[in-house]
N, C-alpha and C positions, 0 to 999 in steps of 0.2 A: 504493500500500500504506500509506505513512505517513499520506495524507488520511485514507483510511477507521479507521484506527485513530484519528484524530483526531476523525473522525465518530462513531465508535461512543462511545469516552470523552464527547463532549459531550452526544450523548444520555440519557446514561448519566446523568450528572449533570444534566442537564432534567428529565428523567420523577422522579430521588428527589427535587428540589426542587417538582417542579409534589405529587408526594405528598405530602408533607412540608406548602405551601402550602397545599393541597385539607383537607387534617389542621386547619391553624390555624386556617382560613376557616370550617367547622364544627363548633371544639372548642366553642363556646357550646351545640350540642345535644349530649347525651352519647350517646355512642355511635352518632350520627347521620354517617355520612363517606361521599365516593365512593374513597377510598383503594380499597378493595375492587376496584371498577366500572374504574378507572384500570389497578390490576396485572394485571386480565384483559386488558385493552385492549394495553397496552402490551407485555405479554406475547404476546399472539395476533400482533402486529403484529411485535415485535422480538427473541422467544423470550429468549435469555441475558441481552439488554441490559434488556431487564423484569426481570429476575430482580434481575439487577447495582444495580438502582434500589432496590430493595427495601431492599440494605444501606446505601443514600445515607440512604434515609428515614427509616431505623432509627436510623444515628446524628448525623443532624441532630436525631431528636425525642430524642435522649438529650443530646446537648449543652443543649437547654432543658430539660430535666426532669431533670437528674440520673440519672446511671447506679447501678445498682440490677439486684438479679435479676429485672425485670419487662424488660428491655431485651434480657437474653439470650432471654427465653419471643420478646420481640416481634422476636428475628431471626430465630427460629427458624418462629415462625408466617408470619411474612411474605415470608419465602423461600422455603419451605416452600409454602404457598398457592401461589407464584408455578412453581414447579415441577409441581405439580400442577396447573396450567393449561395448561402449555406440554405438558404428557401429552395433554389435552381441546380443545388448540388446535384444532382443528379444525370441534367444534361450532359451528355457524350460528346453529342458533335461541336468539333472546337471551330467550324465556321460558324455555329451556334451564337460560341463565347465571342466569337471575333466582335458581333456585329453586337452583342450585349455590353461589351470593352468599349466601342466604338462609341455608342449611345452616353456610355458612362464617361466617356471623355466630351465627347459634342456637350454634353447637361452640365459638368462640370465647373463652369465658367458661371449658368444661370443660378446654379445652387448656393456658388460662395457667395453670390450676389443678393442673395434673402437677406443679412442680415442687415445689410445697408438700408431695406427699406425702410428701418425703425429712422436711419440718419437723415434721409430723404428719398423718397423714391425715384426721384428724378436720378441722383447721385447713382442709385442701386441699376436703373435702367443705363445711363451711361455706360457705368465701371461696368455692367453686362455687355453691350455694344459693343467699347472698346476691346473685350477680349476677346468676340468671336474670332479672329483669325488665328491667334492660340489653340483655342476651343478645335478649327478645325485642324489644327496640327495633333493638338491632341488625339483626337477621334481617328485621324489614319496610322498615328502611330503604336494605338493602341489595336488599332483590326490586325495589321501589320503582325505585331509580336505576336496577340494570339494565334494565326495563322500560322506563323513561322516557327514559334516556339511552341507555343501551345500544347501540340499533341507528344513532344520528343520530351517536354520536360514532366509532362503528364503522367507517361509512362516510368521516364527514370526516379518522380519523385515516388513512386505504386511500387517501382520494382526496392527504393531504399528503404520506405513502411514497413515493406514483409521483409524482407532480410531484419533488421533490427527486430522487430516483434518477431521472429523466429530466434531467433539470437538471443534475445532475453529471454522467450520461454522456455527453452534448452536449459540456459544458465540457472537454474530458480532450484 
């Protein structure tokens, strides 16, 4: 009992570092990430422990970036996203996920933009405006990974699951 909760906490904190990582390794293209392609993965594979990553990720990239109300939107999106996955877990097909990644990058932009309209709405419709063209970089780069990656890491994160949970049930 104690292992597996030892297990699950170090996952936990793996998956929001390898996101977090995955984040810094493509902040030079804007709005370019597999963060996205990751929380599905991770998700489909670990359900709550994806989830739980989410707010690793959230506040490692707020320790570098300073905390701010863009860090509340980005727990909420992010956990959030990660939950509505773990609803979809099921689905197979990764042009599926592509165009579900996609959708989740195009919306992106309109979601961080709800909390502005407590500031002004006009502010909120703006700061949305200005970032569609983001938005659509996001939205291809995320159909992109899921396609490309999607089903190779799919399989090799399925085939590390059962190796380890073999491996530790042997070991017991």
């Amino acid at each position: 009992m104690v292992n597996s909760k030892i297990q699950s906490i170090t996952r936990i904190a793996l998956f929001g570092a390898l996101l977090y990582a995955s984040h810094l390794a493509l902040s030079f293209l804007p709005n370019v990430e597999i963060v996205t392609l990751l929380v599905v993965l991770f998700t489909k594979h670990f359900g709550k422990e994806g989830t739980l990553s989410c707010f690793v990720y959230v506040f490692l990239t707020a320790f570098t970036w300073g905390f701010g109300l863009w860090w509340l939107t980005y727990l909420v999106v992010w956990a959030g996203y990660s939950l509505l996955v773990n609803k979809l877990r099921k689905i197979d097909s990764w042009l599926v996920w592509a165009v579900i990644n996609a959708a989740f990058g195009l919306c992106f932009g309109a979601i961080f933009a709800v909390p502005y309209i407590f500031v002004s709405p006009a502010y909120a419709l703006s700061y949305w405006i200005s970032g569609i063209p983001f938005d659509l970089v996001h939205c291809a780069g995320n159909f992109v990974a899921a396609v490309v990656l999607g089903k190779p890491l799919d399989i090799a994160l399925g085939k590390i699951k059962h190796f380890f949970s073999n491996h530790i049930s042997e070991n017991k």
